[in-house]
N, C-alpha and C positions, 0 to 999 in steps of 0.2 A: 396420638395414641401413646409414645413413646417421650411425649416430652417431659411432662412432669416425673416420670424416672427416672432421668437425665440430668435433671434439674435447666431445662432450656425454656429460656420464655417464647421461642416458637422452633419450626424445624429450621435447623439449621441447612439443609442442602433438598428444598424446592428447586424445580427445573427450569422455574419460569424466571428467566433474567430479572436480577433486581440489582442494581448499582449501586445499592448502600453495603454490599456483601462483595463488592469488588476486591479483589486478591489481584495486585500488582505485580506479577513475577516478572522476571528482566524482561524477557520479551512484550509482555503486555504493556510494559510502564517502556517500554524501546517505543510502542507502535502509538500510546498514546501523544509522546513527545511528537512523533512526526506528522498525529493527524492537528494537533494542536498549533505546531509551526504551520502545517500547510493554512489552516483558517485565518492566523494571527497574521503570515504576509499574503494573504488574499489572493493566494494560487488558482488556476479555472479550476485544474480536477486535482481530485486528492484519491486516492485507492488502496482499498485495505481487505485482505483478501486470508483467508485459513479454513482449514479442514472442519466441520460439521462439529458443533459442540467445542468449539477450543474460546470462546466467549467473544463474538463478535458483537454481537447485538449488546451485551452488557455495555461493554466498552464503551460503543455510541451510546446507549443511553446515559452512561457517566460522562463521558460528553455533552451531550445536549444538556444537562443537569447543570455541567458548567459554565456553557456558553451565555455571551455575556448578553444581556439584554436589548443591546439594539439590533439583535439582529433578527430573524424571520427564517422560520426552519418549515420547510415539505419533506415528508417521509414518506417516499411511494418503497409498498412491500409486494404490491401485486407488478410482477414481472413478467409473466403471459401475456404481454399486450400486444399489437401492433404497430407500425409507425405512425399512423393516421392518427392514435387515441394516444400515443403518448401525449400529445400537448392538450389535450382536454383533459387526463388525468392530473396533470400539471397545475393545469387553469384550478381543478377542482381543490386539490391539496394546499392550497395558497388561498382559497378562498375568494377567487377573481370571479365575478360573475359575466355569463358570457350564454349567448342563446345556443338552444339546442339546433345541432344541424350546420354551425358556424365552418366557415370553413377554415381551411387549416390555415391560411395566411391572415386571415381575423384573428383566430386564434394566437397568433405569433407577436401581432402586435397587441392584444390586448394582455400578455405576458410581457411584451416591452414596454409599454406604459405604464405597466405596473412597474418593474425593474428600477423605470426613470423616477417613476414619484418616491419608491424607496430610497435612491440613490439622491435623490433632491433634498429630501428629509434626513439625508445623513445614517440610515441603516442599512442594513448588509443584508443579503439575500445569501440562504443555505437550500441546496436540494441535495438531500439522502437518500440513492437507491439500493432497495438493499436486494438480495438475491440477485446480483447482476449479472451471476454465468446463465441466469435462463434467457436475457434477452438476446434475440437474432442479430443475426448485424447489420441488419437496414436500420432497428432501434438506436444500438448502439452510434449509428452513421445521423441519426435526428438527434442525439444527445451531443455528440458531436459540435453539431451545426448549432444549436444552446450557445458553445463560448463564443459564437461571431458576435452575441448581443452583447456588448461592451458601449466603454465610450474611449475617447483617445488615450486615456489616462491608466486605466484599471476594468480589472472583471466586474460588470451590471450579477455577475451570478456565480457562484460557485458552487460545483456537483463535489459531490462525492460518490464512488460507487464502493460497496460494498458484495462479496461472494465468495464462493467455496474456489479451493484452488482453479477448475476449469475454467474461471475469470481469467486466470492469465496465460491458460493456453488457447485461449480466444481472443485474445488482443495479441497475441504477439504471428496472428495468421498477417500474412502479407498484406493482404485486403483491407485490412483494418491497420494499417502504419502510420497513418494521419491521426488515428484517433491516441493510440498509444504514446504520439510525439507529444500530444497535449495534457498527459498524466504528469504532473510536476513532484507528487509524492506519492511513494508507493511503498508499502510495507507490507509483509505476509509472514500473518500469525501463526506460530509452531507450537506445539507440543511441550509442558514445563518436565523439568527434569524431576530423577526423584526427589531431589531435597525441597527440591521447590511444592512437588506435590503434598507432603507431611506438614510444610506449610502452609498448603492453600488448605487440607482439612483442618486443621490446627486453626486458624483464623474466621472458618466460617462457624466451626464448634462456638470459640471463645464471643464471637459478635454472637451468636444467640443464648448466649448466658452460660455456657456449659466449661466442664472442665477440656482447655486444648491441649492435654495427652491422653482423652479417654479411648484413642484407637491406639494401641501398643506401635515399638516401630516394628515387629516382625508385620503386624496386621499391614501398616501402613507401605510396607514392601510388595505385599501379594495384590493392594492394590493398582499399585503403580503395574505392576507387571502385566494385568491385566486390563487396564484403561490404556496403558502408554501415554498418562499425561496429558491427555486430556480431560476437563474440566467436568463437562455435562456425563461423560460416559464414571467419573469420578463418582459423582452425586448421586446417580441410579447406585452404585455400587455404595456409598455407606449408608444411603436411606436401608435400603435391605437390611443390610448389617444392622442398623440401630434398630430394626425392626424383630432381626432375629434373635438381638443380644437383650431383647425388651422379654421379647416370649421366653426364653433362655434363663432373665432372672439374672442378668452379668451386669456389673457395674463398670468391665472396660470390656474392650471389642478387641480378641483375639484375632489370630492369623487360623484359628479351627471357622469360628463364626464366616470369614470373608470368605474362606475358603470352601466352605459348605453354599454362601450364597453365590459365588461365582458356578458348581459344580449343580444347584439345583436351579439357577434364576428366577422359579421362583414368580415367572408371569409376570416380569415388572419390564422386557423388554429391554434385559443387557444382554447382549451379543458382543460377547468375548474371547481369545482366544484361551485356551486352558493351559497352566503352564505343567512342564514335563511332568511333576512329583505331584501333580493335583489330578489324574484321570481317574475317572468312577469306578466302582469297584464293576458299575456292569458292564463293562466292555468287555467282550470277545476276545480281541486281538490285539493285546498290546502296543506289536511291534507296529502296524498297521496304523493305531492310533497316534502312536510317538512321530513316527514318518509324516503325516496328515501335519500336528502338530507343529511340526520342524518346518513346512513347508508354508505354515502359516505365518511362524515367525519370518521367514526368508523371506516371503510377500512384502511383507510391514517393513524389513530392512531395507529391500529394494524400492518400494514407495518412498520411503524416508529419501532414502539415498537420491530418486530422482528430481525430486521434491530442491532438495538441495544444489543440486546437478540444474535444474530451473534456474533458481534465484543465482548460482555463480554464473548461470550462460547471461542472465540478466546486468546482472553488473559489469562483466566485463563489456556485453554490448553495448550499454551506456557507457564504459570507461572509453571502449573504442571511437564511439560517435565522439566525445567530447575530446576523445586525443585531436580525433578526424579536425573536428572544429578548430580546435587551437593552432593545429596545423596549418591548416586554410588562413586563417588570421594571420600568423606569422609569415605564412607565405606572402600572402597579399601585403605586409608590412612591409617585407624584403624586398619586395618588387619594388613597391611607392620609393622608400632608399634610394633603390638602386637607378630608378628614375628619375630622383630628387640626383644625385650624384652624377647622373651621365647631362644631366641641365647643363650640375655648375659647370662640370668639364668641356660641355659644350662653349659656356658662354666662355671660359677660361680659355679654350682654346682659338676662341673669335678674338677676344683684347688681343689676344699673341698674335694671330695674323692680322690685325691691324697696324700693329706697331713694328711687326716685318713689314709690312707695306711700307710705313713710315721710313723706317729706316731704309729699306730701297731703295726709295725714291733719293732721300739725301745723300745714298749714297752714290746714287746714276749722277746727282746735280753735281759734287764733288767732282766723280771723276769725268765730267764732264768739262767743267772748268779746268781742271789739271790739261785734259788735253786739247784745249781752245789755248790756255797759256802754252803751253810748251810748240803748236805751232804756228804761235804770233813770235816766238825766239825763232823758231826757225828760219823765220821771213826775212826779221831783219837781221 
């Protein structure tokens, strides 16, 4: 509707993930390095995890886009399953044929003979699940049991799981300790700042033909304030805008226009907080509103905040485990030493009392003679 006014050769922020329209901001192009290192040294799991609409599913797909051809990708998105049908969901994604009704240790091998002939022929095997906070954790406890299928050398299969934050307040339950020990990459997608935001609509403007400052930066402030940087809840908010600034007859998209579509939404399903200088004129109660408001904002700051409060209790866990580790090692090194050192002094201290024996003896033989001579004088 709004494209040929714009001059765009299509819309520029559609909601349905497309990886040619990929916007690399530090952190995305942070999470893509670490999922790219986890496949390139052929880690079991790899795990990448962010809040609803911060562009995970893009990313994978820009990934898969890039991965390299010898290898074999399963993308399971249905996560309501149960343990029994994950490995026929499996069977089915890979395209393994296998009889209805099989049972689940059929099923296991005929998933490792599959693994073997890929791994014989020299290709890599990728499983991508994505929505992985819905899975239970008897699932989670079957995905799990997946990395034992190896061979002595390297992973037969590498998982990736993909989810919204509760992914990793779900692996890090006690219960689940074995499974989390075996995540070798883990990364969780955040929020882009504002400069980073003015650039990601700026970039998605300019790839579909348009001018990338036709959102003013006052416009592109009242977005950010209202999305918080995230991607997907971005997109609903300039599609509106480019829709309003079309009926409007505007050739750039003010901070009136975003502002008007944040305060009416308009039916297009943003759910946003409203900021302080933006409430309707039909409210009631000001103070009542502003308070609501503030209490919103304070929500988002303390989610942020815990969010963060996560990922440092997370690394230093890991830093702990791997001090723990190094320590252990070191210890057990000082030990071997010191073992190795009470040897030599053992044996060091055996030559020594052999060569006091030695000399004892020559010496009792001496003074033995001395007093055999002195009374053989005595005699005569």
């Amino acid at each position: 509707m709004y494209t040929k006014h714009f001059g765009f050769k299509e819309k520029p922020f559609n909601l349905v993930p497309n990886p040619s329209y990929l916007f690399l901001s530090s952190k995305h192009a942070n999470a893509l390095t670490f999922l790219e290192y986890g496949l390139t040294e052929k880690v079991g799991f790899v795990m990448l995890t962010g809040e609803i609409g911060i562009g995970k599913t893009t990313l994978i797909r820009h990934l898969l886009n890039q991965i390299e051809s010898d290898m074999d990708v399963a993308v399971i998105f249905n996560t309501n399953v149960l343990s029994n049908d994950l490995i026929n969901l499996i069977l089915n994604e890979f395209e393994i044929e296998y009889k209805d009704g099989i049972s689940k240790a059929k099923a296991l091998d005929a998933l490792y003979s599959f693994l073997i002939e890929k791994f014989s022929s020299g290709r890599k095997v990728l499983l991508i699940i994505d929505e992985a906070q819905n899975l239970s954790d008897e699932v989670l406890e079957e995905i799990r049991m997946l990395s034992n299928l190896q061979t002595d050398e390297e992973m037969l299969l590498q998982i990736m799981i993909v989810g919204q934050p509760e992914l990793r307040n779900k692996i890090s339950d006690p219960r689940l300790e074995q499974f989390a020990q075996r995540i070798a990459v883990s990364y969780h997608l955040s929020a882009m700042t504002f400069e980073e935001t003015g650039e990601y609509i700026a970039h998605r403007i300019e790839k579909a033909g348009g001018n990338p400052d036709l959102f003013s930066a006052n416009a592109v402030e009242k977005i950010y304030d209202a999305s918080m940087g995230i991607p997907r809840t971005i997109n609903l908010l300039c599609d509106a805008s480019l829709v309003y600034g079309y009926a409007d007859e505007k050739q750039k998209i003010d901070p009136d226009t975003v502002k008007q579509v944040i305060e009416d939404k308009g039916g297009i399903g943003v759910f946003t907080r409203k900021k302080l200088d933006g409430q309707s004129s039909a409210k009631t109660d000001s103070s009542t509103d502003l308070d609501q408001t503030s209490r919103e904002f304070l929500l988002e700051k303390i989610v942020s905040m815990e969010n963060n409060f996560v990922q440092l209790k997370e690394f230093y866990h890991n830093h702990i485990k791997e001090s723990e580790s190094r320590a252990e090692f070191c210890r057990d090194e000082m030990v071997a030493a010191l073992k190795n050192a009470l040897k030599l002094e053992r044996e060091k201290n055996q030559k020594i009392a052999i060569e006091y024996g030695r000399i004892k003896e020559r010496y009792n033989m001496i003074l033995s003679r001395i007093q055999k001579n002195k009374m053989q004088k005595e005699k005569s």
